[in-house]
mmCIF entry with sequence, helices, sheets and N, C-alpha, C, O atoms, coordinates in Angstrom:
data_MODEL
# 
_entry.id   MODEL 
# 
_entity.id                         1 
_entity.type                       polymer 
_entity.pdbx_number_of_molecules   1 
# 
_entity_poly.entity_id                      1 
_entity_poly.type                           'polypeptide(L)' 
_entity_poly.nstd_linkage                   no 
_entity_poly.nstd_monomer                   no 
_entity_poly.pdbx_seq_one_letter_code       
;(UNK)(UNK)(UNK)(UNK)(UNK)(UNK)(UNK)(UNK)(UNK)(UNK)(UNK)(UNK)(UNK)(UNK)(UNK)(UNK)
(UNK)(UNK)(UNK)(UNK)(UNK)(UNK)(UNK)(UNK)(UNK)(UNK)(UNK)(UNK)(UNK)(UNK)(UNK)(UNK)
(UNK)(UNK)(UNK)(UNK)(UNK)(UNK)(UNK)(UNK)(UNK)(UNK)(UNK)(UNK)(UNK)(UNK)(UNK)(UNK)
(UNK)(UNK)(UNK)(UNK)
;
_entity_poly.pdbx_seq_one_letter_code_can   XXXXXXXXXXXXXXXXXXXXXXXXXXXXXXXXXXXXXXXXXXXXXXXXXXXX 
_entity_poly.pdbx_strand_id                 A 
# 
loop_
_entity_poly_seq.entity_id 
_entity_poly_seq.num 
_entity_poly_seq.mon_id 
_entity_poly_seq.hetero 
1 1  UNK n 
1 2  UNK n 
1 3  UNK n 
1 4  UNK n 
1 5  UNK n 
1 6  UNK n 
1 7  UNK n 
1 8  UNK n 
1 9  UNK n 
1 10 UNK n 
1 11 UNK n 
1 12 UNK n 
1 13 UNK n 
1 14 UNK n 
1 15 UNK n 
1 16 UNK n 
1 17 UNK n 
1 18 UNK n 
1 19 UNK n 
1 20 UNK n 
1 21 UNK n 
1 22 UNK n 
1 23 UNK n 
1 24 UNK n 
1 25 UNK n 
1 26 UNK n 
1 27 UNK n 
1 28 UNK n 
1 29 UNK n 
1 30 UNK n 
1 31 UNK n 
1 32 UNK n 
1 33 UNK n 
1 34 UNK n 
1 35 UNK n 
1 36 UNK n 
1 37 UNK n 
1 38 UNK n 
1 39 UNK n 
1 40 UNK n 
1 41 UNK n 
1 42 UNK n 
1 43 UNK n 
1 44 UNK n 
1 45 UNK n 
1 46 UNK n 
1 47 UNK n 
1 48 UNK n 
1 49 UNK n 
1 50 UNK n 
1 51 UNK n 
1 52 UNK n 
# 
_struct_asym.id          A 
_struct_asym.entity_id   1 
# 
loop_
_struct_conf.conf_type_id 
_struct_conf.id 
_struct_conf.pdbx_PDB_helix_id 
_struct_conf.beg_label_comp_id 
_struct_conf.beg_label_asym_id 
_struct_conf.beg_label_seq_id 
_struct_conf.pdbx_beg_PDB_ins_code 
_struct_conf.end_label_comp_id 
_struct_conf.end_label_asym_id 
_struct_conf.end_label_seq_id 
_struct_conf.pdbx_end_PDB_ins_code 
_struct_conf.beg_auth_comp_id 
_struct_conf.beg_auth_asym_id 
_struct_conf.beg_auth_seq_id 
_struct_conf.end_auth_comp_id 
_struct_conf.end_auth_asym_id 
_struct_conf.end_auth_seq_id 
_struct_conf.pdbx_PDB_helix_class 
_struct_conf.details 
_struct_conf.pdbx_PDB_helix_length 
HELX_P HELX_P1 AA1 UNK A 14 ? UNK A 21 ? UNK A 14 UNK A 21 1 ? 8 
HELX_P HELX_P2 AA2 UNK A 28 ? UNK A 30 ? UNK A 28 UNK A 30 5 ? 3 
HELX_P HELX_P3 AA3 UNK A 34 ? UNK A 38 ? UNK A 34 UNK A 38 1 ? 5 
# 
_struct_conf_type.id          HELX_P 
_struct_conf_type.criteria    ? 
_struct_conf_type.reference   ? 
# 
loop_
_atom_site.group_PDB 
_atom_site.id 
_atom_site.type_symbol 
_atom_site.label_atom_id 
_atom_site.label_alt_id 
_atom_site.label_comp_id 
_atom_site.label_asym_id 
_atom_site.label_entity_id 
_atom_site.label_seq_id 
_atom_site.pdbx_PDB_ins_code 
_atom_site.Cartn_x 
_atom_site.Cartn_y 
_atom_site.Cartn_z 
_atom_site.occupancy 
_atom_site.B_iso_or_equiv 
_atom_site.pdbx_formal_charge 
_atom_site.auth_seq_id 
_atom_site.auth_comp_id 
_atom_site.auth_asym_id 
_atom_site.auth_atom_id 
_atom_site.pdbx_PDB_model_num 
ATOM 1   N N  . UNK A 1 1  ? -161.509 5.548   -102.903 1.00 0.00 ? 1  UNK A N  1 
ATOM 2   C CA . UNK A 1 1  ? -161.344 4.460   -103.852 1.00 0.00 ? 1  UNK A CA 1 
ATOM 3   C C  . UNK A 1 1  ? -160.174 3.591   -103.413 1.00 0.00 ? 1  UNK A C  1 
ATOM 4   O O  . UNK A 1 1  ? -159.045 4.054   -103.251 1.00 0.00 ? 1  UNK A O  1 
ATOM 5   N N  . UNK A 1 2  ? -160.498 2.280   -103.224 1.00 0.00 ? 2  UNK A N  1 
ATOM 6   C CA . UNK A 1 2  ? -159.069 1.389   -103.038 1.00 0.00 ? 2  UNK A CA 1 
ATOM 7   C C  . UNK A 1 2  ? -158.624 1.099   -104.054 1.00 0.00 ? 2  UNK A C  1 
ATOM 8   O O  . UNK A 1 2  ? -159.419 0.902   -104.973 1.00 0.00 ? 2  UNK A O  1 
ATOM 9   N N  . UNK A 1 3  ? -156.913 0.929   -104.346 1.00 0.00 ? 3  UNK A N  1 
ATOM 10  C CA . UNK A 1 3  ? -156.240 1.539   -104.784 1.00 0.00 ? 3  UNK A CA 1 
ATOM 11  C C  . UNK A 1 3  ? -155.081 0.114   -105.325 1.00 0.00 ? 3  UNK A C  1 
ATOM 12  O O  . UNK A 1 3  ? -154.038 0.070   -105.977 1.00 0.00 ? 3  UNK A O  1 
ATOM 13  N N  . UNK A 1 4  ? -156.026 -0.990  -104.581 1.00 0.00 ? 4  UNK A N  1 
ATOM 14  C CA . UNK A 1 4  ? -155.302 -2.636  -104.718 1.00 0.00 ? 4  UNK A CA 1 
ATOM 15  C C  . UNK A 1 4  ? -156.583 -3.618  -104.851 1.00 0.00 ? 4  UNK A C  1 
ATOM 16  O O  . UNK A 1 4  ? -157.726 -3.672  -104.397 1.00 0.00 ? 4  UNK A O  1 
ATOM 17  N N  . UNK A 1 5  ? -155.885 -4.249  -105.591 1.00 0.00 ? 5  UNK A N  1 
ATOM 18  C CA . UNK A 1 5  ? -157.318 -5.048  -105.651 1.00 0.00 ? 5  UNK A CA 1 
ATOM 19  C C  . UNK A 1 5  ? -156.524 -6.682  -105.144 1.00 0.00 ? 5  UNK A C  1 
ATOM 20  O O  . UNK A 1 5  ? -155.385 -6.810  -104.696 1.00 0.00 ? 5  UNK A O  1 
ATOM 21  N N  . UNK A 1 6  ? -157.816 -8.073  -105.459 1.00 0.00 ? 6  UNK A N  1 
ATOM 22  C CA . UNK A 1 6  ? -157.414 -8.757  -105.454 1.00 0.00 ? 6  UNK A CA 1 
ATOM 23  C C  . UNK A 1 6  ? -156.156 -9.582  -106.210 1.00 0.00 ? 6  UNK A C  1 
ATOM 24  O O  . UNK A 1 6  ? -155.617 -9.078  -107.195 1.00 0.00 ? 6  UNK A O  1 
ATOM 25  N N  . UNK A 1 7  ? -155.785 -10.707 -105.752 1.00 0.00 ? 7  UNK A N  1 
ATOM 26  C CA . UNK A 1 7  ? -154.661 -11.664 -106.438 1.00 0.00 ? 7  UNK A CA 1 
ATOM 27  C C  . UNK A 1 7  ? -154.760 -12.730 -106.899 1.00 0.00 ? 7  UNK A C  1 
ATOM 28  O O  . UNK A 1 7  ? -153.843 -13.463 -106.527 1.00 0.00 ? 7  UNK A O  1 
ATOM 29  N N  . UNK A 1 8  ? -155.594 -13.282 -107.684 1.00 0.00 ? 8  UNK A N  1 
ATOM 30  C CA . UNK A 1 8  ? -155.945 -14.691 -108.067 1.00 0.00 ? 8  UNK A CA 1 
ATOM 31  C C  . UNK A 1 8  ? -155.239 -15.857 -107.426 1.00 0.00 ? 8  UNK A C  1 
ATOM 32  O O  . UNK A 1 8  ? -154.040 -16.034 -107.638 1.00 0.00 ? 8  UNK A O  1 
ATOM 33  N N  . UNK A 1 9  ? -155.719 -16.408 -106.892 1.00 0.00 ? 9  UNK A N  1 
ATOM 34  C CA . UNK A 1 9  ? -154.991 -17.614 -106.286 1.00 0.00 ? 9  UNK A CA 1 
ATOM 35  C C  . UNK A 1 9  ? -155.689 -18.969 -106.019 1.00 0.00 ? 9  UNK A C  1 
ATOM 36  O O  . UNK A 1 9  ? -156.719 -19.186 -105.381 1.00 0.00 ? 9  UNK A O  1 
ATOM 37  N N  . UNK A 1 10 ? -154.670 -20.030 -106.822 1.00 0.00 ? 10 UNK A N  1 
ATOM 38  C CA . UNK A 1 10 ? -154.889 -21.424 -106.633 1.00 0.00 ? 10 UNK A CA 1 
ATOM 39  C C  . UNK A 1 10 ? -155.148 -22.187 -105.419 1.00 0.00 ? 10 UNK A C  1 
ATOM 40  O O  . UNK A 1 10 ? -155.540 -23.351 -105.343 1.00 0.00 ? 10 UNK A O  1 
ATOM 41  N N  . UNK A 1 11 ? -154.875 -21.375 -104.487 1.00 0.00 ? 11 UNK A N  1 
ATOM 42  C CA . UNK A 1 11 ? -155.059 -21.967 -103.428 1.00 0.00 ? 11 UNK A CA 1 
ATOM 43  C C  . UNK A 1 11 ? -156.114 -22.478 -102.678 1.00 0.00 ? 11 UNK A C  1 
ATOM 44  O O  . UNK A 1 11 ? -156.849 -21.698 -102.072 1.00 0.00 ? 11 UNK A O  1 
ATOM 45  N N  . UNK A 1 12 ? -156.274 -23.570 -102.640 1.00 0.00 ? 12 UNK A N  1 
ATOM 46  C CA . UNK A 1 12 ? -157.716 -24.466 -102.243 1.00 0.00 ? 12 UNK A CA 1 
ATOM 47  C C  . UNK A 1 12 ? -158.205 -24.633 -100.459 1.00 0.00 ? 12 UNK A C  1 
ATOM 48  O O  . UNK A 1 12 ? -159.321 -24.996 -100.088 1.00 0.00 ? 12 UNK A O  1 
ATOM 49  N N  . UNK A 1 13 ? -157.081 -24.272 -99.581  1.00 0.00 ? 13 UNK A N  1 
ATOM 50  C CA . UNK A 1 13 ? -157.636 -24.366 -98.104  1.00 0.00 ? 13 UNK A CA 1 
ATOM 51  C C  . UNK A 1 13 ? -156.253 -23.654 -97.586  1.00 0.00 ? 13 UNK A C  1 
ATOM 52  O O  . UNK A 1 13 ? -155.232 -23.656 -98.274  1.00 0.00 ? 13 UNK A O  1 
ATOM 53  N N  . UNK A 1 14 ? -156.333 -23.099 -96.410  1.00 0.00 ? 14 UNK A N  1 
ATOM 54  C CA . UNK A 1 14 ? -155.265 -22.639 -95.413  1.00 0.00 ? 14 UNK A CA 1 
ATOM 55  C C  . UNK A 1 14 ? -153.967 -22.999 -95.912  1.00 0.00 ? 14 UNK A C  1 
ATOM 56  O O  . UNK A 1 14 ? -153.113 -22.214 -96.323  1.00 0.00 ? 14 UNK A O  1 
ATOM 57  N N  . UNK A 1 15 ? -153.901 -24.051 -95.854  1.00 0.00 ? 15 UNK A N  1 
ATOM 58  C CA . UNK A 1 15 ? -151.954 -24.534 -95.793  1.00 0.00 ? 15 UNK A CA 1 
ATOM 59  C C  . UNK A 1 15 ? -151.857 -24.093 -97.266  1.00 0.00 ? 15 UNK A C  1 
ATOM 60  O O  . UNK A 1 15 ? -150.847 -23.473 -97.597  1.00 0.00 ? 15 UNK A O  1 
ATOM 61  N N  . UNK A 1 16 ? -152.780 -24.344 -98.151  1.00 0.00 ? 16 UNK A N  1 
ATOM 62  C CA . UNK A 1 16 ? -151.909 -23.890 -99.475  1.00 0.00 ? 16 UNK A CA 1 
ATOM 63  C C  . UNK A 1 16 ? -152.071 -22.332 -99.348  1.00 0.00 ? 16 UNK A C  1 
ATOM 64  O O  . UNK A 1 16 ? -151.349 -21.693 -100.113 1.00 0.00 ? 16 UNK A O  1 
ATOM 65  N N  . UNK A 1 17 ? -152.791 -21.695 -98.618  1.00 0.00 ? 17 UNK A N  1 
ATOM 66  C CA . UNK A 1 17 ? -152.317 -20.346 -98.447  1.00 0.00 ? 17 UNK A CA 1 
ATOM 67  C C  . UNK A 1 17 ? -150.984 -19.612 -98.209  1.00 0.00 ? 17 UNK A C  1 
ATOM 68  O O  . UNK A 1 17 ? -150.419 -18.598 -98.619  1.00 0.00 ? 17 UNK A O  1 
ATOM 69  N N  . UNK A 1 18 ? -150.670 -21.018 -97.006  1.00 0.00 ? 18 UNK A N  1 
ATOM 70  C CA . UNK A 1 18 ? -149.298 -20.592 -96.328  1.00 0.00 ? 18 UNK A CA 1 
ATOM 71  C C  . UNK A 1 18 ? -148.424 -20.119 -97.114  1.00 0.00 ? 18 UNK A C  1 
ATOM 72  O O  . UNK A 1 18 ? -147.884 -19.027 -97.295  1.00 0.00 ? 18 UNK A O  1 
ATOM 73  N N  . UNK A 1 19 ? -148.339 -22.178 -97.991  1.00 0.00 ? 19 UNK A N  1 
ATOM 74  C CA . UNK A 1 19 ? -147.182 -22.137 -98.737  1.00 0.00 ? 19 UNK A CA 1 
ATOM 75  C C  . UNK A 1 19 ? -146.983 -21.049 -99.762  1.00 0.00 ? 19 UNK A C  1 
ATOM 76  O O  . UNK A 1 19 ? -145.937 -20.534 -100.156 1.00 0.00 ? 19 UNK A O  1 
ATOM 77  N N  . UNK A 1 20 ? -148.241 -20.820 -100.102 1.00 0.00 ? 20 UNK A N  1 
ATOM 78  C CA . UNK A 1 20 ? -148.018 -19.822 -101.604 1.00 0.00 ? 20 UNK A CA 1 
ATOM 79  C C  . UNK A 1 20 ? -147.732 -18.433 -101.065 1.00 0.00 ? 20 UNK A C  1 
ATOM 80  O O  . UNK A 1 20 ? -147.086 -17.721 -101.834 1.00 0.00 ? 20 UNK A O  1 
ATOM 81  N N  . UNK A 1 21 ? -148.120 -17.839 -99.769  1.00 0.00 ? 21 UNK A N  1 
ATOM 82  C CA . UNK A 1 21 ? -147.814 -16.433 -98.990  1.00 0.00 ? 21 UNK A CA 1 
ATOM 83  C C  . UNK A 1 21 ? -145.667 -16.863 -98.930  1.00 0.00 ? 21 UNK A C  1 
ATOM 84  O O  . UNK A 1 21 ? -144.749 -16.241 -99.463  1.00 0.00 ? 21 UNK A O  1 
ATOM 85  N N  . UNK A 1 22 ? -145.631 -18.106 -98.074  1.00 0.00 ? 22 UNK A N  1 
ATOM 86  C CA . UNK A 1 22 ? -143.838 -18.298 -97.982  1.00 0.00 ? 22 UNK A CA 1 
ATOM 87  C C  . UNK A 1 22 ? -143.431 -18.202 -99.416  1.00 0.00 ? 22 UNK A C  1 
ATOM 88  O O  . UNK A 1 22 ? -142.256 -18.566 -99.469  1.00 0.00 ? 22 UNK A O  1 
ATOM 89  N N  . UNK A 1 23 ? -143.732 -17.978 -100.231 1.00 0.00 ? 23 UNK A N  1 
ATOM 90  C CA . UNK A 1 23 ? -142.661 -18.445 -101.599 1.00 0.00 ? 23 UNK A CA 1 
ATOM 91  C C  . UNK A 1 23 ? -143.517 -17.663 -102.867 1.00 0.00 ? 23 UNK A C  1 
ATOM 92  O O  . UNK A 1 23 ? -143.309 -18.092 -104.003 1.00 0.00 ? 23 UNK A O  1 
ATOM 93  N N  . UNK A 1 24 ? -144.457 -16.545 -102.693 1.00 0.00 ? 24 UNK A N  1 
ATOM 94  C CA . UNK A 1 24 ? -144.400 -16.163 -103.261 1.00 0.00 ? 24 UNK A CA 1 
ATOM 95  C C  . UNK A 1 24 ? -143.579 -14.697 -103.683 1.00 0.00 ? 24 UNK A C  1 
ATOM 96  O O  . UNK A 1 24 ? -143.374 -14.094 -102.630 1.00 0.00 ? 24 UNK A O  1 
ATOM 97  N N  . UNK A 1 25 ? -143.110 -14.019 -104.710 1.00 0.00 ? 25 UNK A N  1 
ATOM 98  C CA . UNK A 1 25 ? -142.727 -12.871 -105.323 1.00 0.00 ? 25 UNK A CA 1 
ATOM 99  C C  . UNK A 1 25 ? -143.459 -12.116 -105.669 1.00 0.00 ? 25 UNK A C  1 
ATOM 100 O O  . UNK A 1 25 ? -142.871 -11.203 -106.249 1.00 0.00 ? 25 UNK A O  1 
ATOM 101 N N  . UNK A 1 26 ? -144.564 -11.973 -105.628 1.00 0.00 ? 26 UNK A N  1 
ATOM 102 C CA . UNK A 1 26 ? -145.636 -10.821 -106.007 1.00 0.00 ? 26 UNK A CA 1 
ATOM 103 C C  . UNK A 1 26 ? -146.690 -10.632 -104.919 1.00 0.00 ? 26 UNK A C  1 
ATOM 104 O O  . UNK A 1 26 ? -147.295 -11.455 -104.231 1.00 0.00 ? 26 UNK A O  1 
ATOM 105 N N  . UNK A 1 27 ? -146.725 -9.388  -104.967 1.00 0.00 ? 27 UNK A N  1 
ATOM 106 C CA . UNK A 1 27 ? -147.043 -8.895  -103.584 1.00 0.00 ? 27 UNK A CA 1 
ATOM 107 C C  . UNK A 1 27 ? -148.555 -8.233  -104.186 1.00 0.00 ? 27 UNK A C  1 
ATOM 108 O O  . UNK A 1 27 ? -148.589 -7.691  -105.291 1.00 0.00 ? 27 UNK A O  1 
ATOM 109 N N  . UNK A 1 28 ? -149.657 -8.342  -103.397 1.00 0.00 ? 28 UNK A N  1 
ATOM 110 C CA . UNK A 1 28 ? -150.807 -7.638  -103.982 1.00 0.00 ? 28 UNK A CA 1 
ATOM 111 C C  . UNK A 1 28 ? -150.511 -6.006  -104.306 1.00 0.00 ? 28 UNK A C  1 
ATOM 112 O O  . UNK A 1 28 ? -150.777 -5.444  -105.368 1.00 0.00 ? 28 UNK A O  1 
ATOM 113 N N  . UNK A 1 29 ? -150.001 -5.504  -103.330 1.00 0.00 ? 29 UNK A N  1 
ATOM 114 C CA . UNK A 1 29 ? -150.089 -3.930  -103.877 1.00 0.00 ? 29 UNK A CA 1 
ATOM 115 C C  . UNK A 1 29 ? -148.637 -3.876  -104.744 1.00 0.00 ? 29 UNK A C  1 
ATOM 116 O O  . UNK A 1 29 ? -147.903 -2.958  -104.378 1.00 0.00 ? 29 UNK A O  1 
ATOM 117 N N  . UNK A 1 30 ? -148.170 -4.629  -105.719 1.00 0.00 ? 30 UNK A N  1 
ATOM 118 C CA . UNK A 1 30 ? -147.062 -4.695  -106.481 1.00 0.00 ? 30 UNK A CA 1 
ATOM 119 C C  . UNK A 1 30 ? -147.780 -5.285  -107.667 1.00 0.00 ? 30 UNK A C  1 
ATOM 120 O O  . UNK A 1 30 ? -147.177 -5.133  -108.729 1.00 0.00 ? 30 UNK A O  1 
ATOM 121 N N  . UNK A 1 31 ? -148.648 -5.767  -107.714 1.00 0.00 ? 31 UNK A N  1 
ATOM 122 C CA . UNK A 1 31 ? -149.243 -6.646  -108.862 1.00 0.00 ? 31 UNK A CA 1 
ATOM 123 C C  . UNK A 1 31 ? -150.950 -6.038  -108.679 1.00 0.00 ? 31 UNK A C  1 
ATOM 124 O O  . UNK A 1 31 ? -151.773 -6.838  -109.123 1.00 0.00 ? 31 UNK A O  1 
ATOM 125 N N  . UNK A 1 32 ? -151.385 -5.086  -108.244 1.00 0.00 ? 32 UNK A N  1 
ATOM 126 C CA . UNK A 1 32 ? -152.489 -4.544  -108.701 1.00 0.00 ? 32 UNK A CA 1 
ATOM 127 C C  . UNK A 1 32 ? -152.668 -2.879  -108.127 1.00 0.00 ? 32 UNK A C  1 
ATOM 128 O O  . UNK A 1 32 ? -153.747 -2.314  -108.308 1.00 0.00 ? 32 UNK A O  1 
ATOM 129 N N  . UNK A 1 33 ? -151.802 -2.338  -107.598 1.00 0.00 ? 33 UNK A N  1 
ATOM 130 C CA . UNK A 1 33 ? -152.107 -0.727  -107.405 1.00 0.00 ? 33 UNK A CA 1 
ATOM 131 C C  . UNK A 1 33 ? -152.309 0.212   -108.395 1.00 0.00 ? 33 UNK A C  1 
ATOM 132 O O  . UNK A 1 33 ? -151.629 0.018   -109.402 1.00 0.00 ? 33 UNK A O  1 
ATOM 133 N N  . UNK A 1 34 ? -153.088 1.233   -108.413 1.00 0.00 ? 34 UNK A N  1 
ATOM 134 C CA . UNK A 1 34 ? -153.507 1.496   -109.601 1.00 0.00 ? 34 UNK A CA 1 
ATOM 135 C C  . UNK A 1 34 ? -152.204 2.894   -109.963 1.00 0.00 ? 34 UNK A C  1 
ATOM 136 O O  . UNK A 1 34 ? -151.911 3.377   -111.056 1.00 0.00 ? 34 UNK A O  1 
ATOM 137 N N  . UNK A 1 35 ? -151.662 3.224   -108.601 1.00 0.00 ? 35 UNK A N  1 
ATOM 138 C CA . UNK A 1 35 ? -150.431 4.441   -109.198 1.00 0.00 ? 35 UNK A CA 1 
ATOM 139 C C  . UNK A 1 35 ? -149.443 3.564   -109.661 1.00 0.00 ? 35 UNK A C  1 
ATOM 140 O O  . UNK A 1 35 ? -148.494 4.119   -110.213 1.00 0.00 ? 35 UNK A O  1 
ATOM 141 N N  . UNK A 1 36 ? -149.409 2.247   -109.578 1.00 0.00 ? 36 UNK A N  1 
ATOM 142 C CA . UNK A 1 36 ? -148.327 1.589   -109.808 1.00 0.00 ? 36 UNK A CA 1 
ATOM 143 C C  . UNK A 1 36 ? -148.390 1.459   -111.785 1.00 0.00 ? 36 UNK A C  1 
ATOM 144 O O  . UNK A 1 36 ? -147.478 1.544   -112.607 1.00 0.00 ? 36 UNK A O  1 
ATOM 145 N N  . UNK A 1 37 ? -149.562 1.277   -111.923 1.00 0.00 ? 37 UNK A N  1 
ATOM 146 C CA . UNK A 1 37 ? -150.009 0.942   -113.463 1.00 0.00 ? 37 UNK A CA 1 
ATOM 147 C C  . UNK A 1 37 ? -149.720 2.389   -114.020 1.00 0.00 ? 37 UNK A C  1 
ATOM 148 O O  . UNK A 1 37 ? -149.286 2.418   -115.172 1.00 0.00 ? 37 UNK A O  1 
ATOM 149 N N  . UNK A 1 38 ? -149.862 3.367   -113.495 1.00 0.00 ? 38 UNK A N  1 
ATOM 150 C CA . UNK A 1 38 ? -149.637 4.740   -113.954 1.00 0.00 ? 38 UNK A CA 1 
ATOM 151 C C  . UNK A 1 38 ? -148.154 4.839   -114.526 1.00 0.00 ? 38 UNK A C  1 
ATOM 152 O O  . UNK A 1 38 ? -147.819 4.962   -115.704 1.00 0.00 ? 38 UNK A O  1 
ATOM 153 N N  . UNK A 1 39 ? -147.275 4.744   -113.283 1.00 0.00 ? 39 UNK A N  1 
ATOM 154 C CA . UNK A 1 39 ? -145.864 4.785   -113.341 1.00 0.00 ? 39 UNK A CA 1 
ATOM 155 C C  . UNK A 1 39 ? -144.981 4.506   -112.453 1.00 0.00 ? 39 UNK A C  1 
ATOM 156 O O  . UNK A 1 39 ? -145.553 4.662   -111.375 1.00 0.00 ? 39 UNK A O  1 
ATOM 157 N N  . UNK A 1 40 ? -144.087 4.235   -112.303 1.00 0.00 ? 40 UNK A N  1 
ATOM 158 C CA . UNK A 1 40 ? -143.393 3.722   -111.014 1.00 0.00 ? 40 UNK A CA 1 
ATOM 159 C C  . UNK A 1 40 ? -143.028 4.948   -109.933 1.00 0.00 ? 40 UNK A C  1 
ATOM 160 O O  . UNK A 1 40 ? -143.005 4.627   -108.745 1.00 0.00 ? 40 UNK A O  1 
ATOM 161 N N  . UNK A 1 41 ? -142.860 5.760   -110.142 1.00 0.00 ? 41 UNK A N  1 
ATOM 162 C CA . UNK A 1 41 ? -143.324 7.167   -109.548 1.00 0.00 ? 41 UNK A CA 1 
ATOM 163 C C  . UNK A 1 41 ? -144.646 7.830   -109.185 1.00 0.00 ? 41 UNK A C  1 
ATOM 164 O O  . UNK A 1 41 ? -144.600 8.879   -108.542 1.00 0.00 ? 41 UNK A O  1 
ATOM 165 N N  . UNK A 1 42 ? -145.833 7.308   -109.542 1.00 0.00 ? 42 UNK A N  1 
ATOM 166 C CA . UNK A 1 42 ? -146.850 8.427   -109.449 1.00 0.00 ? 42 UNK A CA 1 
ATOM 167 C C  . UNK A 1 42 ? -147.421 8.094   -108.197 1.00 0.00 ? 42 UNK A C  1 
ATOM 168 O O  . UNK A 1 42 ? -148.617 8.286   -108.416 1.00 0.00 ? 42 UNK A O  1 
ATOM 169 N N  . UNK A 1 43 ? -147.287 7.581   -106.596 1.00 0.00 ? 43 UNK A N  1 
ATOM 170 C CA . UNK A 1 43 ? -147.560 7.744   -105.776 1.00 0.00 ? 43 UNK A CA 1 
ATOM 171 C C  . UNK A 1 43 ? -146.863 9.048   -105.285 1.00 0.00 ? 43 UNK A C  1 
ATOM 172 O O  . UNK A 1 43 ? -147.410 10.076  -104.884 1.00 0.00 ? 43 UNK A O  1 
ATOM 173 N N  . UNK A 1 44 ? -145.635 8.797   -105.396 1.00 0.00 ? 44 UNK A N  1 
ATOM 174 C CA . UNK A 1 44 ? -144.497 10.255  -105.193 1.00 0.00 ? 44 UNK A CA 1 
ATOM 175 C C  . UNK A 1 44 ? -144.748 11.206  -106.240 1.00 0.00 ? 44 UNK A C  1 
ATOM 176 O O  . UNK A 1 44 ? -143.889 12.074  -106.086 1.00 0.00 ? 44 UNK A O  1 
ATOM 177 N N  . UNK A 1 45 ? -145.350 11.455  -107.061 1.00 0.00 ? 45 UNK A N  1 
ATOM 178 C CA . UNK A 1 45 ? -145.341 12.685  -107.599 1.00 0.00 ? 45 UNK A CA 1 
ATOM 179 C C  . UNK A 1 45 ? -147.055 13.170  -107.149 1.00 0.00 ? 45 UNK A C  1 
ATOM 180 O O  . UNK A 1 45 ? -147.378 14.348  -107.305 1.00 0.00 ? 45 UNK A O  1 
ATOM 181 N N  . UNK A 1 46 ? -147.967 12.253  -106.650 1.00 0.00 ? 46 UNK A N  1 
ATOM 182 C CA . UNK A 1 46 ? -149.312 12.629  -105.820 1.00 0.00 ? 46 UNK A CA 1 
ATOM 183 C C  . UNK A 1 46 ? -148.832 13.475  -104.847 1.00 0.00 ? 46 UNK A C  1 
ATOM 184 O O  . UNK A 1 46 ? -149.386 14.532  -104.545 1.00 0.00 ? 46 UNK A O  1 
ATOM 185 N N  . UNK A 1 47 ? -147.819 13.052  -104.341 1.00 0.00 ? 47 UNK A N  1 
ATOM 186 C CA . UNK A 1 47 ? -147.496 13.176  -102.933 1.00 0.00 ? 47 UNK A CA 1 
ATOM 187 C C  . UNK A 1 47 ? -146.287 14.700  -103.037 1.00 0.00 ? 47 UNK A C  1 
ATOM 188 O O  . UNK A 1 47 ? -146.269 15.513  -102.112 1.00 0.00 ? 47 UNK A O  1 
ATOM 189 N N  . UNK A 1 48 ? -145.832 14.781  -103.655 1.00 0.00 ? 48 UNK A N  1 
ATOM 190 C CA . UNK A 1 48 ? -145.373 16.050  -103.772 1.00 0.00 ? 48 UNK A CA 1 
ATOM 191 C C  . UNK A 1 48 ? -146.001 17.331  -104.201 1.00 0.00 ? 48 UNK A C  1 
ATOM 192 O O  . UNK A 1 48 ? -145.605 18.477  -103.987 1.00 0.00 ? 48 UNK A O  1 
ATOM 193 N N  . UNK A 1 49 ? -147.299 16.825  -104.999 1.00 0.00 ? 49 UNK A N  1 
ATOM 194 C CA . UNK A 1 49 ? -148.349 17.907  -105.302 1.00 0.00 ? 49 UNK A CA 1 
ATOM 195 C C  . UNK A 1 49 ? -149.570 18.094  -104.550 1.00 0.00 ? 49 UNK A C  1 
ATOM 196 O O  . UNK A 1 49 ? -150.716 18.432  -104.846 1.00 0.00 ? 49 UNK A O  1 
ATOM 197 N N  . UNK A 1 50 ? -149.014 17.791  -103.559 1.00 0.00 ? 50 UNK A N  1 
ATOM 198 C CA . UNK A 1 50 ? -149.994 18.132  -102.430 1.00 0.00 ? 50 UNK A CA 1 
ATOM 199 C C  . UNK A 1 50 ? -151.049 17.080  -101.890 1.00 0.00 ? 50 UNK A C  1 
ATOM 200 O O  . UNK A 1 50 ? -151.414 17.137  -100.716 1.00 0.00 ? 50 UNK A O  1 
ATOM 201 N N  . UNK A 1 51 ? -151.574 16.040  -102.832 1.00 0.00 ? 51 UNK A N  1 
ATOM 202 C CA . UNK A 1 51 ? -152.577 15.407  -102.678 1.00 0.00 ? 51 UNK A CA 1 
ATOM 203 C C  . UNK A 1 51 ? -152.458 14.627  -101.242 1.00 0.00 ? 51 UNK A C  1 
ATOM 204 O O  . UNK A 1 51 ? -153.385 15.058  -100.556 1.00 0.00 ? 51 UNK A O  1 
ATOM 205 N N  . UNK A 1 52 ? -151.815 13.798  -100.605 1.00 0.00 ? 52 UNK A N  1 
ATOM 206 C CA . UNK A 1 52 ? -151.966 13.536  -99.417  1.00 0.00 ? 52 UNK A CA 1 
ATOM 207 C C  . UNK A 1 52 ? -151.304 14.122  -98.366  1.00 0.00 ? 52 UNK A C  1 
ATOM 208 O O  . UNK A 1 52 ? -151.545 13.771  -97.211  1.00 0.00 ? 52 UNK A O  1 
# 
């Protein structure tokens, strides 16, 4: 299961890609991971109980 999804974006062709990648603050796997929605820990507590 992936684990990030998409980021809605205004961006209408390449260059407004750019600009909005240079200057944006939200990062896709910061604004849609699903251990992230859990808790700000629960990749590290997967990860200490063995799961990966």
């Amino acid at each position: 299961m992936s684990c990030t999804g998409a980021v809605e974006s205004p961006a209408a062709n390449a260059q407004d890609v750019l600009a909005e990648v240079a200057t944006s603050t939200l990062t896709e796997r910061g604004a849609t991971r699903a251990d992230d929605r859990m808790s700000e820990a629960a990749m590290e507590d997967r990860k200490r109980e063995g799961y990966f």
